[in-house]
C-alpha positions in Angstrom: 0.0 0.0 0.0 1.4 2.9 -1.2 0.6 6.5 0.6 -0.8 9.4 -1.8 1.6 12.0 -3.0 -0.3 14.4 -1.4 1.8 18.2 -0.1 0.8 19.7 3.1 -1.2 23.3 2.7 1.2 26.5 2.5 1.1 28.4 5.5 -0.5 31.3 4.4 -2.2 34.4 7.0 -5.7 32.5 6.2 -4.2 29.3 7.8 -3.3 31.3 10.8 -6.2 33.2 10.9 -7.8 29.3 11.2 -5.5 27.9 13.7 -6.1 30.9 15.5 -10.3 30.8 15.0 -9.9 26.9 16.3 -9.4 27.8 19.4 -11.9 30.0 22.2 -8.7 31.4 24.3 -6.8 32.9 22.4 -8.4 36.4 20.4 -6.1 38.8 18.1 -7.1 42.5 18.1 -5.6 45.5 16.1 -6.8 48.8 17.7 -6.4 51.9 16.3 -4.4 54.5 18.8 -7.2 57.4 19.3 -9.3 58.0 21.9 -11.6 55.3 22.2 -9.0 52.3 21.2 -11.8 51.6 17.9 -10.8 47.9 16.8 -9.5 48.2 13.4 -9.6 43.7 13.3 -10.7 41.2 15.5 -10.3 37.3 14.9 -13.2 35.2 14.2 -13.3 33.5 17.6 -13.9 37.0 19.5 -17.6 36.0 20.2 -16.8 32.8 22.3 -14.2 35.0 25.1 -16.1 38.2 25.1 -20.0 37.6 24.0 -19.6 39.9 21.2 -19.4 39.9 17.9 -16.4 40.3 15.4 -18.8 42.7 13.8 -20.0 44.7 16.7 -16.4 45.9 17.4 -15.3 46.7 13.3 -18.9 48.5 12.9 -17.4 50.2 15.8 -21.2 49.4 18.4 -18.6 48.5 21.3 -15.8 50.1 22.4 -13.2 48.0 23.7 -11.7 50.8 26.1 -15.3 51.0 27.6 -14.9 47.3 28.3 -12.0 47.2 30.8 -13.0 47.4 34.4 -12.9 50.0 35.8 -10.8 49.6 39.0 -8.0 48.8 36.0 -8.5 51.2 33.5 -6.3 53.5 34.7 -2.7 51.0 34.6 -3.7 49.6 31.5 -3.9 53.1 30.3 -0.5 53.9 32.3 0.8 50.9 30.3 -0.1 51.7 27.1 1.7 55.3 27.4 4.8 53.2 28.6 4.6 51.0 25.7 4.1 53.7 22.7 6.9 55.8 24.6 9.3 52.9 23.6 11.1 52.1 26.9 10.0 49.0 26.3 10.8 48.3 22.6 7.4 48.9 21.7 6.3 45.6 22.9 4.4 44.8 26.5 2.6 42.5 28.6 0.1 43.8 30.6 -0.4 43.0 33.9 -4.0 40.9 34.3 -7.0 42.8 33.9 -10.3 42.2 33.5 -12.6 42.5 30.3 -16.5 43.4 30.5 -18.6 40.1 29.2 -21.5 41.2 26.8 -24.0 39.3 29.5 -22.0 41.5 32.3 -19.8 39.3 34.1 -15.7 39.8 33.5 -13.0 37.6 32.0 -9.6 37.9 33.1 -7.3 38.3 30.4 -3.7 38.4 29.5 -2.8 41.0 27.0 0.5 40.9 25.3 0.8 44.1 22.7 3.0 45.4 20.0 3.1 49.3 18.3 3.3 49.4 14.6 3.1 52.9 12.5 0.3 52.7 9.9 1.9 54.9 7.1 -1.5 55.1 4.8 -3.3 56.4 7.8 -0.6 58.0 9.9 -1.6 56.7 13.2 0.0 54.3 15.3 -1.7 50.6 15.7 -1.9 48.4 18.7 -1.6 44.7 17.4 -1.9 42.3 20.5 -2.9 39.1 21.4 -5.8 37.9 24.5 -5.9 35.3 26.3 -8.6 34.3 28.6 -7.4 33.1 32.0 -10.5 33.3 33.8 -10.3 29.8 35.5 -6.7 30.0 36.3 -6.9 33.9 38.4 -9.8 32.8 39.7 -8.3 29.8 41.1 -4.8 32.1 42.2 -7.7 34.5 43.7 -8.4 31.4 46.0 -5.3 30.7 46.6 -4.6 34.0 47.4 -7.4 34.9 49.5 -6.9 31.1 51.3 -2.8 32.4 51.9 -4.5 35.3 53.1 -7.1 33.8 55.3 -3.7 31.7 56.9 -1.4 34.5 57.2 -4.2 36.3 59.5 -4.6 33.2 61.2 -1.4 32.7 61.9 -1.1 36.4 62.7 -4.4 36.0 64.7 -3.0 33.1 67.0 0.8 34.3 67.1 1.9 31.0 65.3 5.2 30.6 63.7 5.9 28.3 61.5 9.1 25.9 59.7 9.5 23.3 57.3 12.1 20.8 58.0 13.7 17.8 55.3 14.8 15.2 57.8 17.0 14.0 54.7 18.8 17.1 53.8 18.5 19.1 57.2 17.6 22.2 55.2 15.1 23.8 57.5 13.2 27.1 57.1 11.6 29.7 59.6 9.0 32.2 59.0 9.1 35.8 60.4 6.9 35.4 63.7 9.3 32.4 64.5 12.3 34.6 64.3 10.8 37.2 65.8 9.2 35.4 68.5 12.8 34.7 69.9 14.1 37.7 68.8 15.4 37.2 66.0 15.1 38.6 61.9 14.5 35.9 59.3 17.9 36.6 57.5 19.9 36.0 60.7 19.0 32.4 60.7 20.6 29.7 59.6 18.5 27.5 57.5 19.5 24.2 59.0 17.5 22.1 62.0 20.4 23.2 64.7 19.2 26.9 64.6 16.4 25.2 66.4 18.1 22.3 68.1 21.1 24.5 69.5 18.7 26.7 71.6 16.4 23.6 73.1 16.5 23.9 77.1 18.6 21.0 78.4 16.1 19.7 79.9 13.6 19.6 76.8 16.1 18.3 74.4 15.9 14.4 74.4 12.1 14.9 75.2 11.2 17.1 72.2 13.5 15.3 70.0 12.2 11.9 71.3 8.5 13.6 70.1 10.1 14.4 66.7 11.4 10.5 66.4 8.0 8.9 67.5 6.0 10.8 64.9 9.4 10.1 62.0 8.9 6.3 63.2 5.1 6.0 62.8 4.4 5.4 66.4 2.1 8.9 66.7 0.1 10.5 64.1 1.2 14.3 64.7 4.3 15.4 66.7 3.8 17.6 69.7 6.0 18.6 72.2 5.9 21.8 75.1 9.5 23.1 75.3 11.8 25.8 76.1 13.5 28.1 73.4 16.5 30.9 74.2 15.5 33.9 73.4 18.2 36.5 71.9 17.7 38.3 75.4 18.5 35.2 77.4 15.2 34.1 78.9 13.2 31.2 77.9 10.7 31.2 76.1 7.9 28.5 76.7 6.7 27.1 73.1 3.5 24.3 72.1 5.4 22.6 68.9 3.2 21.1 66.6 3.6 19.6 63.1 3.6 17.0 60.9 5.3 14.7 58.1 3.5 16.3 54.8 5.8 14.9 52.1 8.0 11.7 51.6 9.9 10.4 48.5 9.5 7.4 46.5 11.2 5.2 49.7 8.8 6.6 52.2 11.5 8.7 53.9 10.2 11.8 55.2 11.3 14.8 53.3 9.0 17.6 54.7 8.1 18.2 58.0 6.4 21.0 58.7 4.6 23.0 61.7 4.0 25.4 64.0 5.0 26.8 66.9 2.9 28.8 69.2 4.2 31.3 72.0 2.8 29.9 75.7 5.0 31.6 78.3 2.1 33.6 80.0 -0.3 30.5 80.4 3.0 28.2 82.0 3.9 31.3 84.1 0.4 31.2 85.4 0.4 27.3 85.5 3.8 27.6 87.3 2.1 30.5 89.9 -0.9 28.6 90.4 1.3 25.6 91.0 3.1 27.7 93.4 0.5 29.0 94.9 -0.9 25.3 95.6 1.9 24.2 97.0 1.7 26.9 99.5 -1.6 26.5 100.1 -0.7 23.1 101.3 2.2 23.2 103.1 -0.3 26.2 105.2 -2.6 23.5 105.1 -0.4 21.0 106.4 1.0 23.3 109.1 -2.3 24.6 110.2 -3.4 20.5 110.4 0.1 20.3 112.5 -0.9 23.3 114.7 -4.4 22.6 115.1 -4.3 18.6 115.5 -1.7 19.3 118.6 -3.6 20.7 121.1 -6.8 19.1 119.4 -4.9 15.7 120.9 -4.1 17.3 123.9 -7.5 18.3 124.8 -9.1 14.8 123.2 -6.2 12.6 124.6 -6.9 14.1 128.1 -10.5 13.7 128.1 -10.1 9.9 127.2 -7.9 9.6 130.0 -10.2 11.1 132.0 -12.7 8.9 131.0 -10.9 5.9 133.0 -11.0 7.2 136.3 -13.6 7.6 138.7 -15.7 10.8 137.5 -19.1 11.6 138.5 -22.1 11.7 136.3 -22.0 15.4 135.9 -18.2 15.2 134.9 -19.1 12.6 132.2 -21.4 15.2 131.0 -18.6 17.7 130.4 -16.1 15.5 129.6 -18.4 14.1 126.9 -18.9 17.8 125.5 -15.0 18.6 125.9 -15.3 15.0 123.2 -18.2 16.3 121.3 -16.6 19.8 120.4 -13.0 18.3 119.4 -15.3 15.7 117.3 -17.0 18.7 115.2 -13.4 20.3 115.1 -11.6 17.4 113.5 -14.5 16.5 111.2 -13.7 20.0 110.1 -10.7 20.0 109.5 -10.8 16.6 108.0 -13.4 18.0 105.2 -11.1 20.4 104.6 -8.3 18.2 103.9 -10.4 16.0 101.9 -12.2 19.0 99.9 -8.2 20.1 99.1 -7.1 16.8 98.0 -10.4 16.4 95.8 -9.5 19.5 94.1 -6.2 18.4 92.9 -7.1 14.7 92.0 -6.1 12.6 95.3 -8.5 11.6 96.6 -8.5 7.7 96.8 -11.1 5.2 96.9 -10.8 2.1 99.2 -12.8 -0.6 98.4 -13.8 -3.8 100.3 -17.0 -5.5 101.4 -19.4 -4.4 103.8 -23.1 -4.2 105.2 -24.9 -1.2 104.2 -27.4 -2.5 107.1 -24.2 -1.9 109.9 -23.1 1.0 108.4 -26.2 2.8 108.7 -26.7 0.8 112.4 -23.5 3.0 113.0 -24.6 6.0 111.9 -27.7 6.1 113.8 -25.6 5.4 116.9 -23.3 8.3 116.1 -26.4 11.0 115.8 -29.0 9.8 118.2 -28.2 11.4 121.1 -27.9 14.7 119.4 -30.9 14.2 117.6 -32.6 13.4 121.4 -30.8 16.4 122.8 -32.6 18.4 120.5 -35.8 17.0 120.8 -36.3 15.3 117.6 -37.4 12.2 116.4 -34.8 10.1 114.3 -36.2 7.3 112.0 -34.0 5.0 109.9 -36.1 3.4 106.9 -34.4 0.6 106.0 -35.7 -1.7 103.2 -35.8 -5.3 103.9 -34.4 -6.2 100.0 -31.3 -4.8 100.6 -27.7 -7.3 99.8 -26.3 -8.4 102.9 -22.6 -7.6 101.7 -21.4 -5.1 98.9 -18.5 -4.1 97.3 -17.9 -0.3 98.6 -15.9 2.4 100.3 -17.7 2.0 103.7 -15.3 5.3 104.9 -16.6 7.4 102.1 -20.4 6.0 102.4 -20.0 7.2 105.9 -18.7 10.1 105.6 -21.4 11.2 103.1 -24.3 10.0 104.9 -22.9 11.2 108.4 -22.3 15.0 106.9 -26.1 14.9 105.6 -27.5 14.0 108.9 -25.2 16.4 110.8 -26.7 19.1 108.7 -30.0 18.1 108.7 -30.0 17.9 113.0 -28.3 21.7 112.5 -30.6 22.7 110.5 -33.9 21.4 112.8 -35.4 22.9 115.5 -38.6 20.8 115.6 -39.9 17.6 113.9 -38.1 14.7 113.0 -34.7 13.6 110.8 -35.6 10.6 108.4 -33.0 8.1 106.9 -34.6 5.8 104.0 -32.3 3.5 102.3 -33.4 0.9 99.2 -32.0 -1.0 96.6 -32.3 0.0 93.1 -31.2 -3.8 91.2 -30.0 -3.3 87.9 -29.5 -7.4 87.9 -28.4 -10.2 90.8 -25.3 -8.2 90.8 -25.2 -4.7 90.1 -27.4 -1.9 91.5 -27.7 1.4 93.4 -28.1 2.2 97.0 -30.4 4.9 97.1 -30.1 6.7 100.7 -32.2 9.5 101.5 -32.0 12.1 104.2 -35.1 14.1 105.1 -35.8 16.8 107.8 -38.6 19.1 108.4 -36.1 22.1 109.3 -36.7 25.3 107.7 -36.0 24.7 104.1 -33.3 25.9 101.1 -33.8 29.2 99.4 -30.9 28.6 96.8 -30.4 24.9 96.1 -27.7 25.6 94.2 -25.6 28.2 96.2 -25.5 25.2 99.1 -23.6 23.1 97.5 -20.3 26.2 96.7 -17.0 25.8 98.9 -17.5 28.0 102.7 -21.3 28.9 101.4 -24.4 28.7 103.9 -27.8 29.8 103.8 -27.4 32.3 106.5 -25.4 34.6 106.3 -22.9 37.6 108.1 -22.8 37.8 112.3 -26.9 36.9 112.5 -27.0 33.3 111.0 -28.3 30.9 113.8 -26.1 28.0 113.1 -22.4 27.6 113.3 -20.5 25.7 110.5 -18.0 26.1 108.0 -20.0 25.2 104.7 -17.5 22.6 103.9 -19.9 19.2 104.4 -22.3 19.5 101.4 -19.1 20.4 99.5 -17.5 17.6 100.3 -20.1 15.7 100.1 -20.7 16.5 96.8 -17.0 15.8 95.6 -17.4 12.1 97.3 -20.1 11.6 95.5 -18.5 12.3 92.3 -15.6 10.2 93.3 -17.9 7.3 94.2 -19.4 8.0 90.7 -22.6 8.8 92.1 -25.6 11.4 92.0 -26.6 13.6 94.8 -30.1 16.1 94.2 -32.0 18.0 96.9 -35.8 18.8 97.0 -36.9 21.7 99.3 -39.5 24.2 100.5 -39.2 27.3 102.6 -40.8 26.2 106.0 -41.2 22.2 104.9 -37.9 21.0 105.5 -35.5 19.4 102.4 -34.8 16.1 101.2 -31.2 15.2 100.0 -31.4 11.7 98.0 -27.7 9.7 97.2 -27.3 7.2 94.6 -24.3 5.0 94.7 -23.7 2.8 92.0 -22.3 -0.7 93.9 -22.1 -4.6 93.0 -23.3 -7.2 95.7 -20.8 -9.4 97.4 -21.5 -13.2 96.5 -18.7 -15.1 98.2 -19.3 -16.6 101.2 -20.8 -13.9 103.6 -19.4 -13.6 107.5 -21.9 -13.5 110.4 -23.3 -10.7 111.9 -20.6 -10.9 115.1 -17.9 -11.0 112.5 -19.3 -7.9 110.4 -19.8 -5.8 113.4 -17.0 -3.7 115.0 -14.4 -5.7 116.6 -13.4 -5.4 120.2 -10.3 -4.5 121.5 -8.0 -6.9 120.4 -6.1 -9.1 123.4 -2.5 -7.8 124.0 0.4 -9.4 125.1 2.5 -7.4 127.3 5.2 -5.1 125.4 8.2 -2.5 126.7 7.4 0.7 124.9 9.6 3.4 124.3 7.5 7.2 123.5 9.8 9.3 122.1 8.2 13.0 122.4 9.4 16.3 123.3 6.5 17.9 124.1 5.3 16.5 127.2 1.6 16.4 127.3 1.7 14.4 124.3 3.9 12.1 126.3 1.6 12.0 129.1 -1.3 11.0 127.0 0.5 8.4 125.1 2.4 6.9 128.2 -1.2 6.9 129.9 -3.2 5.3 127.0 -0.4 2.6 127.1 -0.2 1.9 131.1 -4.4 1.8 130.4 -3.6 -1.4 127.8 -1.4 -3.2 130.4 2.0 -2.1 128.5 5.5 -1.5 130.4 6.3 2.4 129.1 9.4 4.6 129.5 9.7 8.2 127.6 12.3 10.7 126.6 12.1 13.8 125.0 14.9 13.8 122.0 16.0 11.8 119.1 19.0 11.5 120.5 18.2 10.4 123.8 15.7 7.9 122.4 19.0 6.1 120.6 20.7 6.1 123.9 17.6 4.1 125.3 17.8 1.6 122.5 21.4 1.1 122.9 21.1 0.6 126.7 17.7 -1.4 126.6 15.4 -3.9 124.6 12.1 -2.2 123.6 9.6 -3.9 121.6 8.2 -1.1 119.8 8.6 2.6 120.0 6.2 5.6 119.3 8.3 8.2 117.8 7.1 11.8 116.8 7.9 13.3 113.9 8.5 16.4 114.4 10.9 17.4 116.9 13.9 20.1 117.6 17.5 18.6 116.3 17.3 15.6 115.0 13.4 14.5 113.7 11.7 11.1 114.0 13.0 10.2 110.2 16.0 10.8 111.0 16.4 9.4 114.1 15.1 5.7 112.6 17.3 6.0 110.0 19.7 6.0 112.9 18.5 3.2 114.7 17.9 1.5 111.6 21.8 1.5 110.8 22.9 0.6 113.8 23.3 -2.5 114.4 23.6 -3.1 117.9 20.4 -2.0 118.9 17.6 -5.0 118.8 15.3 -3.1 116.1 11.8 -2.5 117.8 8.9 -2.0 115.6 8.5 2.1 115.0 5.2 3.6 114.4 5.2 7.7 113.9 2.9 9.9 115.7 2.3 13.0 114.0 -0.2 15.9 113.3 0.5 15.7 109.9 -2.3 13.9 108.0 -1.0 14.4 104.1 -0.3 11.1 102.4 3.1 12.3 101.3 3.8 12.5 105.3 2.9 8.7 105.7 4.9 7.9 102.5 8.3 9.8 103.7 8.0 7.9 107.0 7.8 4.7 106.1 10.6 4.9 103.5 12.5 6.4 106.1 12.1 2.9 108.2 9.2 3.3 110.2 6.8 0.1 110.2 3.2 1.9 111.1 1.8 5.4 111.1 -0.8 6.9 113.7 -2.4 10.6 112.8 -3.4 12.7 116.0 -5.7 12.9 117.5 -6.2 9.6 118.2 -7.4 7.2 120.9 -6.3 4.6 122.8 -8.6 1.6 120.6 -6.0 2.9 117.3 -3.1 2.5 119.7 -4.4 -1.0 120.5 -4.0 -2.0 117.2 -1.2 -0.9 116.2 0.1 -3.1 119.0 -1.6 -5.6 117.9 -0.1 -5.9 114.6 3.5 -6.6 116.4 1.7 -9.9 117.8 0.5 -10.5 114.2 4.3 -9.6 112.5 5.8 -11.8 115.0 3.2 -15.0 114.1 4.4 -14.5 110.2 7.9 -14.0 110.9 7.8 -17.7 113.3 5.9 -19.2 110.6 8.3 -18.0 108.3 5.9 -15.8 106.3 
């Protein structure tokens, strides 16, 4: 098969004009150089960019200078001056304008234009070329006004930003990043140590570690809170954020890219308010200190008291004296709990227990306040409910004892009302719903009741005392014990505060009711005990709860002195304060603790100190038990009790 001799077409202008006509983008003009711009020719394809026709422009019925927008008439104007003047070789492109649409909207255009002298006419012609762009400046429009929309953003937020190629190291900042540490863009290096080389010591090998996990896959974003020198020399607290945004054909990382956000005000008020905690409690924890003290002097001596021959009348007081230092340590208790709440610690201990003794307790605890006022208290207690479940029997207590303290406060005639039911969800999970209802005088703000040292009465005239800690704290344990707490009342009815506790019923084998109640004192050997004290009532008290348990007891008043007994003497256990002049109870077991020729007794601290962190630095310090004052003799008694119990496991080899 043989092709046909066939020539291509000559170029000629009327195959241009064709090529040219083919297309819609591209549209020749020739304008005349007079006032209105008249259009001497026009290609063929004119109609499809602008609307009109080629001969609506020659006939001269539209005026292309009339067409350009107005906001860019005057620099296309400017341009065409700067064009004929022949600065620029009498050729231009003009910037991108926009042309007037025969159904009104524009097209943007670029306009490329050449001057040639007509000699028949003797005016200068404009030959140039259009081509629409429409789509692509409105899509650099977006882009721009999306840049735009960022950079006030980023202005907005005070983010700077960098780019990073793990590969090549080549790393670039932005101005705020500079600036925020002082800096002008053009002083940086653009390498990852300009960054790297002022990372606090402290931050680097966490921030970098941050950088690694996200390189590595193991988190989707990197973020890391670091220090940054600043030119001046401070530090500069920074949130880093980024991201891996671009990798190569092996997966390797090859832009990383982020921002970093200036956050030294909010960790300088994290760091005050941290600050400011921690000296909130160590007041707290001295106030305990100072208040427990002579709260154990006063509570210690009544108990005493109590176990010599006193007449009925003395009882009396000495059981107010007991009754006022109660309401005190409760107190200060709440407050101690309401602090620890606030900052996360407080614990929940959970065991099993009868809801049916619990409340048997706490009726024992109120009734004869409730009789001293005159008013009737009821206990309701459903006949369904589980014989053992799983709870925090302290925290249930506490709860239900600070409702029907208030409620007694709070009521000067009628009755005080405890209900307690079962809500089963199945044979092992429900809700103990306990209810506590009085027919006092009633809440005006249900809300206010439940905010931190807030009371209905208020100023030097309210009729009760208090602190407004309880339904505080009682709200807080109930939060902790993942239950709900509401209150119904009416002015001159009385109120109604109803508890659900979520619990799950104990189905192992369940102990008798002997075994469930409150043990007794337990049976004590007889033990030489060393008090180590130096403040003397405290001495008394301890060395006269211990001669009440049948216990051989010497004292001394110093760390120091308390070695020199241990070194002369066997002791079987020792009651060592804390806190005393010289050398403290901490240190002085770590004394007696590395010396070995003293027998080591078994240590238990006595302190006013009730933090957790207290307990903790004792025992690591080598102290085997812990007693908080106030206390009675019963805690003494088994704290005893568990050197009988130690010395069973250590003979048994356990």
């Amino acid at each position: 098969m043989t092709t046909p001799d066939v020539k291509p077409e000559a170029v000629t202008n009327s195959n241009l004009e064709q090529l040219i006509n083919a297309g819609t983008g591209l549209t020749l003009f020739v304008w005349e150089d007079s006032e209105l711009w008249p259009v001497r020719y026009v290609s063929d394809n004119v109609a499809a960019v602008f609307g009109f026709t080629k001969e609506e422009f020659i006939r001269r019925e539209v005026h292309y200078k009339f067409l350009i927008h107005e906001d860019d008439t005057a620099r296309v104007n400017d341009e065409v001056e700067l064009l004929k003047s022949g600065k620029t070789g009498y050729r231009l492109t003009h910037q991108d304008y926009r042309v007037r649409h025969k159904d009104g909207h524009y097209v943007w255009v670029t306009d490329t234009t050449v001057v040639k002298y007509d000699e028949k006419t003797g005016v200068n012609l404009l030959f140039g070329y259009l081509i629409d762009i429409t789509e692509r400046k409105e899509l650099e429009l977006k882009l721009e006004t999306e840049r735009n929309r960022l950079s006030l953003l980023l202005d907005a937020t005070r983010l700077g930003t960098w780019e990073w190629n793990p590969q090549t190291n080549k790393t670039s900042f932005n101005e705020r990043w500079a600036r925020m540490f002082g800096y002008e863009p053009g002083e940086l290096e653009d390498n990852v140590e300009t960054w790297s080389s002022r990372l606090h010591p402290d931050d680097y090998d966490k921030a970098w570690q941050a950088i690694k996990d996200h390189l590595d896959g193991v988190t989707p974003f990197y973020e890391s809170e670091h220090r940054i020198l600043h030119r001046s020399g401070r530090w500069v607290y920074v949130l880093d954020r980024g991201r891996i945004i671009e990798r190569d054909a092996q997966g390797r990382a090859t832009r990383y890219a982020g921002t970093v956000t200036d956050v030294t005000e909010q960790k300088q008020a994290e760091l005050d308010a941290r600050r400011a905690a921690h000296a909130k409690n160590v007041f707290l924890a001295n106030m305990s200190h100072e208040i427990r003290t002579p709260l154990h002097g006063i509570l210690g001596l009544a108990s005493v008291l109590e176990n010599t021959d006193v007449s009925d009348y003395q009882k009396r007081l000495l059981r107010t004296i007991k009754n006022s230092g109660d309401y005190l340590l409760n107190t200060l208790n709440d407050l101690l709990d309401l602090t620890r709440a606030e900052e996360g610690q407080l614990k929940i201990k959970l065991g099993t227990h009868s809801i049916v003794h619990i409340l048997e307790h706490i009726h024992s605890l109120f009734e004869q306040r409730a009789e001293e006022k005159g008013l009737a208290f009821e206990f309701d207690i459903a006949d369904d409910l589980p014989r053992q479940v799983i709870m925090d029997h302290s925290r249930v207590i506490q709860v239900v004892s600070n409702l029907v303290s208030n409620a007694i406060k709070f009521t000067q005639h009628g009755k005080i009302q405890v209900k307690a039911r079962w809500l089963a969800e199945n044979e092992r999970k429900g809700e103990l719903e306990i209810s506590v209802t009085d027919s006092g005088a009633g809440i005006r703000d249900t809300q206010r009741i439940w905010q931190l040292f807030e009371q209905e009465d208020d100023g030097l005239t309210r009729s009760q005392q208090g602190s407004g800690l309880g339904l505080a704290i009682v709200r807080n344990l109930v939060q902790l014990l993942s239950g709900t707490i509401q209150v119904d009342s009416e002015m001159g009815e009385g109120s109604c505060f109803t508890v659900c506790l979520p619990m799950t019923v104990h189905t192992g084998n369940a102990p008798s009711d002997e075994e469930l109640s409150e043990l007794p004192l337990p049976e004590l050997g007889q033990h030489r005990v060393l008090v180590v004290d130096d403040n003397s009532i405290n001495q008394m008290i301890v060395t006269e709860m211990l001669l009440s348990l049948g216990q051989q007891v010497e004292s001394v008043t110093s760390g120091q002195k308390a070695l020199e007994a241990l070194q002369q003497s066997l002791f079987d256990a020792v009651f060592m304060d804390l806190h005393m002049p010289g050398m403290d109870g901490m240190e002085t077991t770590k004394q007696i603790r590395q010396d070995s020729a003293i027998k080591q007794p078994y240590i238990i601290a006595l302190t006013a100190n009730a933090f957790p962190e207290t307990r903790t630095q004792a025992l690591r310090s080598g102290m085997d038990d812990y007693v908080t004052k106030p206390f009675v003799k019963e805690d003494l008694a088994r704290v005893l009790n568990r050197i009988n119990v130690k010395t069973q496991r250590k003979k048994h080899g356990i």
